[in-house]
PyMOL CGO cylinders between C-alpha atoms (Angstrom):
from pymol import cmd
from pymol.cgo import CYLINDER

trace = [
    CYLINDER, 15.61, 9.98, 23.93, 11.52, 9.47, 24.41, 0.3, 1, 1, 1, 1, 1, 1,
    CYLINDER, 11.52, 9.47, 24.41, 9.63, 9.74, 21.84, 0.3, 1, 1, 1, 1, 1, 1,
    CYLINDER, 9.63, 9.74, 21.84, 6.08, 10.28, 22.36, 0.3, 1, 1, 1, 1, 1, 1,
    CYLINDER, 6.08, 10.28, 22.36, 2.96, 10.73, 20.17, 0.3, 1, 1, 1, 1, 1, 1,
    CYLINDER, 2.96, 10.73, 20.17, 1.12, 13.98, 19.86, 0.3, 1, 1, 1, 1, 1, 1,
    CYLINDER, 1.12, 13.98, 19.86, -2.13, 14.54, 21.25, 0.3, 1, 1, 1, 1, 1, 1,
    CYLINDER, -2.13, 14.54, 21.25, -4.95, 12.20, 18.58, 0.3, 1, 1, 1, 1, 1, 1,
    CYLINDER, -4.95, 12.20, 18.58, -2.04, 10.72, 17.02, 0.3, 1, 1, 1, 1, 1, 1,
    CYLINDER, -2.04, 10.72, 17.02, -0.60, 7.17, 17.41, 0.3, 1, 1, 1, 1, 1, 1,
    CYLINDER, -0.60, 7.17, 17.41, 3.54, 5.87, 16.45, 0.3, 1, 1, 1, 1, 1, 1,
    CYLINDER, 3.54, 5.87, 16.45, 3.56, 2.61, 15.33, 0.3, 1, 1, 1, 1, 1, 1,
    CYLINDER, 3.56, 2.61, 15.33, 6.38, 0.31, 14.31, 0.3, 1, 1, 1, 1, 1, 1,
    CYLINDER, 6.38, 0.31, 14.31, 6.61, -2.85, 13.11, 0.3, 1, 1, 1, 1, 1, 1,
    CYLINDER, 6.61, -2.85, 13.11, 4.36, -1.52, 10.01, 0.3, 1, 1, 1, 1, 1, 1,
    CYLINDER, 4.36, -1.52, 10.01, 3.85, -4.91, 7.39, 0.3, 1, 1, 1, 1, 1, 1,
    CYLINDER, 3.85, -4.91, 7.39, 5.43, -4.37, 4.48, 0.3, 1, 1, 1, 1, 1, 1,
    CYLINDER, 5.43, -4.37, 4.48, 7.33, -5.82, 1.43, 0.3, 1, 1, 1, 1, 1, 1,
    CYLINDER, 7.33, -5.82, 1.43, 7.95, -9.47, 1.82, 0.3, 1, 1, 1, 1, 1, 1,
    CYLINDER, 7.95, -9.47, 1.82, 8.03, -11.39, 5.16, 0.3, 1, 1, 1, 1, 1, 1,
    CYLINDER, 8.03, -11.39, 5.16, 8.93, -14.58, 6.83, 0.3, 1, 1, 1, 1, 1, 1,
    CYLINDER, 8.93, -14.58, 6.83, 6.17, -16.00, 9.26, 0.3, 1, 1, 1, 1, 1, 1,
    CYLINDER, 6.17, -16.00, 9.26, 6.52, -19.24, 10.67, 0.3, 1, 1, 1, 1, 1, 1,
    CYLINDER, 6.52, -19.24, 10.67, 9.35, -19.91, 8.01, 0.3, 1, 1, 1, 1, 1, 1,
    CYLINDER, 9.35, -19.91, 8.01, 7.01, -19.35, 5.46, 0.3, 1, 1, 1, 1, 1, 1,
    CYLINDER, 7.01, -19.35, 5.46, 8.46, -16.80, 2.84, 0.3, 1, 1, 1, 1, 1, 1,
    CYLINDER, 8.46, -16.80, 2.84, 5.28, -14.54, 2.02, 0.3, 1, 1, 1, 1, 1, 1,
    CYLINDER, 5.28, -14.54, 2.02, 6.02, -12.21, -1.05, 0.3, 1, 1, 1, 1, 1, 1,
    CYLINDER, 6.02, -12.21, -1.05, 5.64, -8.46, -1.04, 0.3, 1, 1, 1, 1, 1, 1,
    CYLINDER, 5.64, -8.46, -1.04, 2.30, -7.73, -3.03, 0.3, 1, 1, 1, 1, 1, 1,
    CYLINDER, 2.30, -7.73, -3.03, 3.45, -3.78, -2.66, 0.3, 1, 1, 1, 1, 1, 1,
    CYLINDER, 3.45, -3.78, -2.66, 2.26, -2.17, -6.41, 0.3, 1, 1, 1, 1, 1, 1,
    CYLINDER, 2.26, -2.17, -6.41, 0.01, -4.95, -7.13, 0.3, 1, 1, 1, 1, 1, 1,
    CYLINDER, 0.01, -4.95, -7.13, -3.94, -4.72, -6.43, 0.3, 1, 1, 1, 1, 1, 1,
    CYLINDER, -3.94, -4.72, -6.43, -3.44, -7.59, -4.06, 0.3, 1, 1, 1, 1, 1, 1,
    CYLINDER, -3.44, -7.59, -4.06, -1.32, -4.73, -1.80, 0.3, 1, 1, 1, 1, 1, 1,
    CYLINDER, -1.32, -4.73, -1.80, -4.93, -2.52, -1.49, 0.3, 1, 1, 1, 1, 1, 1,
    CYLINDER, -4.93, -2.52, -1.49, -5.48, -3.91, 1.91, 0.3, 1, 1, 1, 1, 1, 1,
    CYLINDER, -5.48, -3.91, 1.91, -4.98, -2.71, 5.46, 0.3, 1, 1, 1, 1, 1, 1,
    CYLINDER, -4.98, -2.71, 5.46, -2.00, -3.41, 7.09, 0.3, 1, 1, 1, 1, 1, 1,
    CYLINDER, -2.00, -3.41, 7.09, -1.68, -4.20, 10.78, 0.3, 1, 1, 1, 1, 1, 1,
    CYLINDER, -1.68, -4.20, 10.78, 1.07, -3.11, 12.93, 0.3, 1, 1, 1, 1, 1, 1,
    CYLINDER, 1.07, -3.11, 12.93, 2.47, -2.59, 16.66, 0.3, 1, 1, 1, 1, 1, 1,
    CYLINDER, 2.47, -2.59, 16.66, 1.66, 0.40, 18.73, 0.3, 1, 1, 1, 1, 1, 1,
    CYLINDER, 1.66, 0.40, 18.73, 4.71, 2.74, 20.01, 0.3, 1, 1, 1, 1, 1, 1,
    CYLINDER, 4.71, 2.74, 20.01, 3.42, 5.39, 21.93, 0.3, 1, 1, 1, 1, 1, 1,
    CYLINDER, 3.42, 5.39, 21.93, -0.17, 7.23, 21.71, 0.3, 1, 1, 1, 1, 1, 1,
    CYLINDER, -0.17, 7.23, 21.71, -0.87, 10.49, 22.39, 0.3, 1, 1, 1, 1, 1, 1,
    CYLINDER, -0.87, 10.49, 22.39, -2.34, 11.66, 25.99, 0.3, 1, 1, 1, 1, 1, 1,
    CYLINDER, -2.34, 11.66, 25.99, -6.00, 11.91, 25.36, 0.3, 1, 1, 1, 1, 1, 1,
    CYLINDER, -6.00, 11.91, 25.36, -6.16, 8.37, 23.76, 0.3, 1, 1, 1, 1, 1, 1,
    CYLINDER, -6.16, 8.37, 23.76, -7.14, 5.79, 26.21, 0.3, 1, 1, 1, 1, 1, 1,
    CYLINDER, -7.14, 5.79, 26.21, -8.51, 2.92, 24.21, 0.3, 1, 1, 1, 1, 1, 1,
    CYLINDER, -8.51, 2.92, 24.21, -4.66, 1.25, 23.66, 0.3, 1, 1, 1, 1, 1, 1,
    CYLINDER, -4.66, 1.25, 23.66, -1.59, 1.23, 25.14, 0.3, 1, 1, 1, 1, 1, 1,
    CYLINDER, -1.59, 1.23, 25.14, 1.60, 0.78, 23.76, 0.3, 1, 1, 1, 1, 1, 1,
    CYLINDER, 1.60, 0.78, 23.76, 2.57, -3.06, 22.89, 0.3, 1, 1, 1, 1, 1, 1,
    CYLINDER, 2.57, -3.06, 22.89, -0.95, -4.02, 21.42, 0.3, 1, 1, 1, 1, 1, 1,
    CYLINDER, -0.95, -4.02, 21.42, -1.27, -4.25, 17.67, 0.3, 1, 1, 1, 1, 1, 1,
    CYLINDER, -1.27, -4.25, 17.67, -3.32, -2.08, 15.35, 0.3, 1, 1, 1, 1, 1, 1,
    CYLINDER, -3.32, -2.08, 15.35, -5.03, -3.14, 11.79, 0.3, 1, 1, 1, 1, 1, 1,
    CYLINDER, -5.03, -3.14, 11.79, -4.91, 0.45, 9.92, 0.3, 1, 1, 1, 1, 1, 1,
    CYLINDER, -4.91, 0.45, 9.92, -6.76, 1.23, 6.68, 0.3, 1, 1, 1, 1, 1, 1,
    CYLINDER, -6.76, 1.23, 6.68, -4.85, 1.32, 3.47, 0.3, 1, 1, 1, 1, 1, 1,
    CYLINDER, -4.85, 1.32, 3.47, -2.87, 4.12, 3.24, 0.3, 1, 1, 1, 1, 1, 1,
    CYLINDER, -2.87, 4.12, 3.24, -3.40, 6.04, 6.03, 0.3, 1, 1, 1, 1, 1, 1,
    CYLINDER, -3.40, 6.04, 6.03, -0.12, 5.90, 7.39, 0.3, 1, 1, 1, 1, 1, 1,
    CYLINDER, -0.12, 5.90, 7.39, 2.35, 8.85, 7.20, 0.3, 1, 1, 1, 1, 1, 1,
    CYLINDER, 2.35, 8.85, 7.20, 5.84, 8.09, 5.57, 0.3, 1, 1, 1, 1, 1, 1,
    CYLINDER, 5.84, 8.09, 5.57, 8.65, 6.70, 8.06, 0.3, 1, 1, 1, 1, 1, 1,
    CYLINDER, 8.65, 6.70, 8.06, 10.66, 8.41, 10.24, 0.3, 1, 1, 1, 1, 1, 1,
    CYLINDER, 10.66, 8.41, 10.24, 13.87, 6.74, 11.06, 0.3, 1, 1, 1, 1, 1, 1,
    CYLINDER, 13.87, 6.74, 11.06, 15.32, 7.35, 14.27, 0.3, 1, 1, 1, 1, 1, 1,
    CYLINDER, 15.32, 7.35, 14.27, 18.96, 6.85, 15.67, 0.3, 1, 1, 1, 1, 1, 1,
    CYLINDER, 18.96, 6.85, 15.67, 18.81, 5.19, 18.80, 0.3, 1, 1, 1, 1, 1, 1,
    CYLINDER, 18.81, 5.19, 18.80, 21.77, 5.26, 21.64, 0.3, 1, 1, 1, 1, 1, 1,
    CYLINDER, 21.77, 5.26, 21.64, 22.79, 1.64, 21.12, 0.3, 1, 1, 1, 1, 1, 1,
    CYLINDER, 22.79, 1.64, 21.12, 23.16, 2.71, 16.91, 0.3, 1, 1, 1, 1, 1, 1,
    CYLINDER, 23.16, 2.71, 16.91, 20.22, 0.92, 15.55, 0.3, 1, 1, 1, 1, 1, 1,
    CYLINDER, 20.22, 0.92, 15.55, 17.40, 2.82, 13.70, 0.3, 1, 1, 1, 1, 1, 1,
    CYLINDER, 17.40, 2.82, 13.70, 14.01, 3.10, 14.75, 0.3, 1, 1, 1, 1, 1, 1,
    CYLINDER, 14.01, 3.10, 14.75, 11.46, 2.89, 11.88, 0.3, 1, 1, 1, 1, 1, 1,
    CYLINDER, 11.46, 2.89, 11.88, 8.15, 4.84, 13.23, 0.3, 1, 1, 1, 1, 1, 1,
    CYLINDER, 8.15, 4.84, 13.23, 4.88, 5.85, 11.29, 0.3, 1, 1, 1, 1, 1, 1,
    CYLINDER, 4.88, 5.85, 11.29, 2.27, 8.25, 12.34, 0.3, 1, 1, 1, 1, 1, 1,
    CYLINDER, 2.27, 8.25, 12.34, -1.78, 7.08, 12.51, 0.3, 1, 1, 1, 1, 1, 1,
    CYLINDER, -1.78, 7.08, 12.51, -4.29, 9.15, 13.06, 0.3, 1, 1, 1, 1, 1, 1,
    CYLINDER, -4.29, 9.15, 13.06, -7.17, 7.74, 16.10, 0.3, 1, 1, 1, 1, 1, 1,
    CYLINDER, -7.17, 7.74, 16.10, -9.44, 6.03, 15.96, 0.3, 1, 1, 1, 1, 1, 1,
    CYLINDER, -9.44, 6.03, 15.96, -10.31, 7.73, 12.12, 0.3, 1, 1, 1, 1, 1, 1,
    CYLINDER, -10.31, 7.73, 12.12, -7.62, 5.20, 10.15, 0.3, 1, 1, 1, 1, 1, 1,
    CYLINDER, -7.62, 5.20, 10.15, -7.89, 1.93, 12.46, 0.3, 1, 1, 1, 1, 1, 1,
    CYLINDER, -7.89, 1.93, 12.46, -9.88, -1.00, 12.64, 0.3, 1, 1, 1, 1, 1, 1,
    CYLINDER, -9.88, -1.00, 12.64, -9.04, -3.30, 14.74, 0.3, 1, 1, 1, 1, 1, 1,
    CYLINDER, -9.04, -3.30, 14.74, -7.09, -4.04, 18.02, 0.3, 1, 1, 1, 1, 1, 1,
    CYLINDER, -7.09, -4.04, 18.02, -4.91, -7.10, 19.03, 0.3, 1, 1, 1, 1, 1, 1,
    CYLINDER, -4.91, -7.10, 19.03, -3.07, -7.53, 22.17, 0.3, 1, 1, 1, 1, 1, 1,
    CYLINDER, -3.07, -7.53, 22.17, -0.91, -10.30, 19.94, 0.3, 1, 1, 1, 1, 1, 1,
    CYLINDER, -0.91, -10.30, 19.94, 0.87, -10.20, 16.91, 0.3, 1, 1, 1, 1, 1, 1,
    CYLINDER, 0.87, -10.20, 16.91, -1.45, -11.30, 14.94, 0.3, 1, 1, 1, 1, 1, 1,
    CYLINDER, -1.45, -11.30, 14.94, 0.73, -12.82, 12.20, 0.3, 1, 1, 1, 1, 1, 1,
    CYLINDER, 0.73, -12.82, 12.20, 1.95, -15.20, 14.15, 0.3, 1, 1, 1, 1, 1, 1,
    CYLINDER, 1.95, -15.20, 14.15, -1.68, -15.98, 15.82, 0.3, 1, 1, 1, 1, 1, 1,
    CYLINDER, -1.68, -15.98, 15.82, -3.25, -16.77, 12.53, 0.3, 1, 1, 1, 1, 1, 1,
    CYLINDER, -3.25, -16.77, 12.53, -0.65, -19.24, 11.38, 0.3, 1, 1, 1, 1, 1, 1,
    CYLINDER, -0.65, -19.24, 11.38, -0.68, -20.94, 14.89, 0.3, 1, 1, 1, 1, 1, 1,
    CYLINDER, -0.68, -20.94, 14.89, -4.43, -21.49, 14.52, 0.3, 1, 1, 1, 1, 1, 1,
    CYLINDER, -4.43, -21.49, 14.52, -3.98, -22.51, 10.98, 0.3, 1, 1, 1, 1, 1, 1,
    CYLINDER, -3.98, -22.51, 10.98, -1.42, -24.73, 11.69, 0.3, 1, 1, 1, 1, 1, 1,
    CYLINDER, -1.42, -24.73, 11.69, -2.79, -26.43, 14.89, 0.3, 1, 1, 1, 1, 1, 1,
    CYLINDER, -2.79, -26.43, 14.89, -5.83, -27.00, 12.63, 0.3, 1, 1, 1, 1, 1, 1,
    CYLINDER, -5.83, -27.00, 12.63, -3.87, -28.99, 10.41, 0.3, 1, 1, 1, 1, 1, 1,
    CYLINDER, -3.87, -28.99, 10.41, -2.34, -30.87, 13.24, 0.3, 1, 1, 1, 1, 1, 1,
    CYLINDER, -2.34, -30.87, 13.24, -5.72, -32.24, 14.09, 0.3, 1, 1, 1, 1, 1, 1,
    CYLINDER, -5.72, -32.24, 14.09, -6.77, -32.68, 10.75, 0.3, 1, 1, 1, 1, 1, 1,
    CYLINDER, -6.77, -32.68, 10.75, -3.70, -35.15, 10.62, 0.3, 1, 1, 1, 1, 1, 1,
    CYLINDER, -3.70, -35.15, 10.62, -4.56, -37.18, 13.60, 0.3, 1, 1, 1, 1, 1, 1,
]
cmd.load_cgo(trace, "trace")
């Protein structure tokens, strides 16, 4: 089954929440704390036909909150698909062709490499 975003909308997946592991560092959920008032980025599904700025693939930093809630879908091979809906370009503020998780810890980490040497 496609799936495909409505006209101004944008599905996203991949949406940061609770606690994660990047770069086998365990980084707790700050979800009900004041810390958790922050955007949140996350990876771009499938956007609706009259948006042209992304595609799908490319990552997305969306204001706080202005997600809708998750919509789980059943996919043929039996796993679930977790999708969100984001409104564009109102709730988004930036745009990364990489996951940019992992591409802040590789530039902090290669930092400290050369720090060491």
């Amino acid at each position: 089954m496609e799936i495909k975003a409505l006209k101004g909308k944008v599905l996203v997946t991949d949406l940061e929440r609770g606690s994660r592991v990047v770069n086998g560092i365990i980084i707790p959920s700050d979800d009900g704390k004041s810390e958790g008032i922050r955007p949140r980025w996350c990876k771009v599904y499938s956007v609706g036909e009259d948006i042209t700025d992304i595609i799908p693939g490319q990552w997305i930093l969306v204001e706080h909150l202005r997600w809708t809630r998750m919509i789980k879908i059943r996919q043929e091979d039996g796993t679930y698909l977790q999708l969100f809906g984001v409104e564009w370009p109102q709730a988004c503020m930036l745009v990364s062709d990489d996951d940019p998780e992992t591409s802040i810890f590789s530039v902090f980490s290669q930092a400290n490499e050369r720090a060491q040497t």
